[in-house]
C-alpha positions in Angstrom: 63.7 79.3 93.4 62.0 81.1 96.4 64.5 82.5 99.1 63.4 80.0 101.5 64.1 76.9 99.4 67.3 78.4 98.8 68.1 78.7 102.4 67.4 74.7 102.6 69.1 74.3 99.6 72.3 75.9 100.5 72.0 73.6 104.1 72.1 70.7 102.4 74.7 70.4 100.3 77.0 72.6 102.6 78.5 69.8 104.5 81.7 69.7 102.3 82.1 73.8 102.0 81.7 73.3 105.9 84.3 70.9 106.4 87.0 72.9 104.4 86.3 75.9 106.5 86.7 74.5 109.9 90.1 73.1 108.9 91.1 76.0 106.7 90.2 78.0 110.3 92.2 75.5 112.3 95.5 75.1 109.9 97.0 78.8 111.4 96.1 77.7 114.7 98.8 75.1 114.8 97.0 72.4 112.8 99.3 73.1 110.3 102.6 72.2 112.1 100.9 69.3 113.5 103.2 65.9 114.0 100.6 63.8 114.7 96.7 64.3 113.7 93.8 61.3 114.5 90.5 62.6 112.5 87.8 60.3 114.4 83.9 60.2 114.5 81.8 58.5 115.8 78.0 57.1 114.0 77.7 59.3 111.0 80.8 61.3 112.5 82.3 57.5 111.6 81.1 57.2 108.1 82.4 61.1 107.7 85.7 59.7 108.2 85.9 57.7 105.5 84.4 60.2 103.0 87.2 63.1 104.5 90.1 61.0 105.8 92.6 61.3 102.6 91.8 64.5 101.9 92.7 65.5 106.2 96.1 63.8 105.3 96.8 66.4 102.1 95.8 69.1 104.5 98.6 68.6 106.7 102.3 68.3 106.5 103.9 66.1 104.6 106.2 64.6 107.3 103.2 64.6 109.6 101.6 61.3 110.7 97.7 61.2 110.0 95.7 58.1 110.8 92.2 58.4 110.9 89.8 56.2 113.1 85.7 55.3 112.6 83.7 54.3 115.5 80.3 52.5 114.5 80.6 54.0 111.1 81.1 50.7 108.8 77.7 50.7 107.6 77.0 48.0 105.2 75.2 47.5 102.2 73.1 44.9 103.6 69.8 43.4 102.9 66.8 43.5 105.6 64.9 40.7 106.0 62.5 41.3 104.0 65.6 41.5 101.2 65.6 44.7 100.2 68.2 47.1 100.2 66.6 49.6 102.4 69.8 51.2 103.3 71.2 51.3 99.9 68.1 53.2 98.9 68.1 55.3 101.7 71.8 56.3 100.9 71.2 56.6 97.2 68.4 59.1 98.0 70.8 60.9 100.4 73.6 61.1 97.8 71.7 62.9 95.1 70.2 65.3 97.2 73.2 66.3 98.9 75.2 66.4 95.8 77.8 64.1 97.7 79.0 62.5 94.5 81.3 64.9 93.1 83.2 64.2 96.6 83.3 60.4 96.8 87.0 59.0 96.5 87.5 59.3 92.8 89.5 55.9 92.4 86.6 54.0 93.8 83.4 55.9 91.6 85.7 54.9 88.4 86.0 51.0 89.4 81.9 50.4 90.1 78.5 50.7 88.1 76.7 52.2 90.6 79.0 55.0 91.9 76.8 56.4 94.7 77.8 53.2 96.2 81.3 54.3 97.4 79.3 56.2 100.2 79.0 52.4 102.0 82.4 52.4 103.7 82.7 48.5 102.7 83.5 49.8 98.8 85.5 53.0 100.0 87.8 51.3 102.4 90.0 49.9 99.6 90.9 52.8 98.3 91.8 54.6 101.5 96.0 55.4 101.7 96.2 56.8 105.3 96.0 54.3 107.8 92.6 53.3 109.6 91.2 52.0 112.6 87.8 50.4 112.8 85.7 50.0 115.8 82.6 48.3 115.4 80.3 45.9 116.9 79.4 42.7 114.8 75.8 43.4 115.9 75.8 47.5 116.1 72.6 48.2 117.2 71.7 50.8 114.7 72.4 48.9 111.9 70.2 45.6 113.4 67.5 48.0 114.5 67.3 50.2 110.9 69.4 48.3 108.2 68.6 45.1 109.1 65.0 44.8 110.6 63.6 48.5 109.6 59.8 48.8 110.6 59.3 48.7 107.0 60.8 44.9 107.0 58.6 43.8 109.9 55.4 45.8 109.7 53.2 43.1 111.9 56.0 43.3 114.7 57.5 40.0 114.8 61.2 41.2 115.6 59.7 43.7 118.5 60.6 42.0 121.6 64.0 40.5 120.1 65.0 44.1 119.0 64.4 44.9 122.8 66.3 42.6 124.2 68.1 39.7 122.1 68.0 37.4 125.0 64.3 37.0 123.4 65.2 36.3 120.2 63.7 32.7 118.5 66.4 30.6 117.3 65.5 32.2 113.9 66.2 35.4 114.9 69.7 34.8 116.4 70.5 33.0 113.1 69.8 36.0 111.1 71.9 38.2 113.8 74.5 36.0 112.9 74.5 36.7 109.8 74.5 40.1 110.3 77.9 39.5 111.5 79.0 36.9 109.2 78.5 39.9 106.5 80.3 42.8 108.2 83.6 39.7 108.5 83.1 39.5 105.1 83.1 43.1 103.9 86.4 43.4 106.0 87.9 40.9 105.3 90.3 42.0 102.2 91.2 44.8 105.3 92.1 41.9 107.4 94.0 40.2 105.8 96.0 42.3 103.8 96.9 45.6 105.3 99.9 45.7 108.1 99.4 49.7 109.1 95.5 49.5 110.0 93.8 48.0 113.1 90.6 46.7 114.3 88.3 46.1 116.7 85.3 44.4 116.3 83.5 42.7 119.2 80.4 41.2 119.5 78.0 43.9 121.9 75.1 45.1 121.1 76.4 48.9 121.1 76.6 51.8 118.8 79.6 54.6 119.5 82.3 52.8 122.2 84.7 55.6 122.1 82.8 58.2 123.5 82.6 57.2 127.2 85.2 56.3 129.8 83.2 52.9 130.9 83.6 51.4 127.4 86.8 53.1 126.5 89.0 52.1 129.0 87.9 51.4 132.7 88.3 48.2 135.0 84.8 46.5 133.3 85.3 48.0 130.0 84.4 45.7 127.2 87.6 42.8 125.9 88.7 41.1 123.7 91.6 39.0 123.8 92.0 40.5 127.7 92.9 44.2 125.8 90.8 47.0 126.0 89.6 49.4 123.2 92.1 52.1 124.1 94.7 49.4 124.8 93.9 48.6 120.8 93.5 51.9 119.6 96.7 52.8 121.2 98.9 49.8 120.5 97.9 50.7 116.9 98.1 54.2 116.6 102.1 54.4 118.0 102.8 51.5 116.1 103.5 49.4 119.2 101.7 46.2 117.1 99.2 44.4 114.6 96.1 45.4 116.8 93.0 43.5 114.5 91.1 42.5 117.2 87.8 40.2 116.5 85.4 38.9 119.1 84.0 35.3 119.0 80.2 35.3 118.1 77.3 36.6 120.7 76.6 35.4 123.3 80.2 34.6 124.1 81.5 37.9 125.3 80.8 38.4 128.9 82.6 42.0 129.0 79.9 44.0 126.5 77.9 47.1 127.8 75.1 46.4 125.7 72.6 49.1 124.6 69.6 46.5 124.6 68.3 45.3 126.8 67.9 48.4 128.3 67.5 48.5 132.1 64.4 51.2 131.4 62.8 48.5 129.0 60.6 45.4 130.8 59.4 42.7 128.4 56.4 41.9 130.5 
């Protein structure tokens, strides 16, 4: 292999020997008498969570309390409207070239077929044993816009103007939005209904990443559900205050979102 290629090489499949070393770097710095610990990410930084989230929790203290939290992370295994799994195949593809197998959770690989699945959250999350928090919107823009209706889905530009603003999506459109949502309810569900030590909090914005700034994290007009706020849900559940699994009625019923589409930049004329 030529020097360069081995340069890439190394890059790619790195993430994991990267991971250990910035914890390995921060256990002498006080990580390791740590009481408390919240490992949290938000996008791919989301999805990370789950792949790294038990193995945080060995990491640390024993009598320490880890919880781990993913904000717009729950991609699913969906199919785009042209019903293929173009995510699945992306994630496949992404899988072997990392090498990510060999660090999927172990008890999940052994119960499915097609291990390389356990990288979709919705087949990992069962076999998660430190409690979890998922933020997520029902329609999470990255997932409508890429998972969903890919340009490779919609090649004559049909879903254009609704993927600009949904306000100008046809009847159709909205029906298949809902289904988007329907799906991720469905995926979760099992989380829902049968875990007491993990919380939730899924509205129905067109976002991506809600934890990362004040105005949707906690301010006066930050977005609701049930009158409580996302830090009002991440906190009742992270000090064990309460059963936070928070889930919004269907769009366009929530009148607190700050949506990512339309986009005051973007005119539809």
């Amino acid at each position: 292999m030529e020097p360069h290629f081995q340069e890439i090489a190394s890059l790619i499949t790195g993430g994991q020997r990267i991971w250990e070393a910035i914890i390995h770097d921060l256990l002498p710095k006080g990580l390791s008498r740590a009481r408390k610990a919240l490992l949290s990410g938000c996008s791919a930084g989301g999805l990370a969570t789950f792949l790294h989230c038990d193995n945080f929790t060995k990491m640390l203290p024993s009598n320490a309390s880890v919880k781990c939290l993913s904000d717009a992370g729950f991609f699913l295994d969906e199919r785009d409207i042209s019903l293929n799994y173009s995510m699945r195949s992306f994630y496949h593809d992404l899988v072997a070239l990392q090498g990510i197998e060999q660090n999927l959770n172990p008890n999940c690989t052994r119960s499915i077929s097609n291990p390389k699945l356990c990288f979709f959250p919705q087949y990992a999350l069962n076999y998660i044993s430190t409690p979890y928090f998922i933020l997520n919107s029902a329609y999470d823009v990255f997932q409508f816009h890429h998972s969903l209706v890919p340009p490779s889905a919609d090649l004559h530009g049909h879903w254009n103007r609704c993927k600009l603003d949904p306000a100008a999506c046809s009847a159709y459109q909205i029906s298949v939005l809902q289904g988007l949502r329907r799906d991720m309810l469905v995926a979760l569900y099992p989380f829902y209904k049968n875990s007491r030590r993990d919380g939730m909090f899924l509205n129905s914005c067109f976002a991506h990443c809600q934890s990362e700034s004040q105005d949707t994290w906690f301010a006066v007009d930050s977005p609701r559900i049930h009158n409580k706020t996302i830090a009002e849900a991440v906190g009742d559940w992270y000090f064990s205050r309460k059963i936070t699994k928070e889930i919004d009625c269907p769009y366009p019923c929530d009148k607190t979102c700050h949506n990512l589409i339309p986009s005051p930049q973007v005119s539809l004329r």
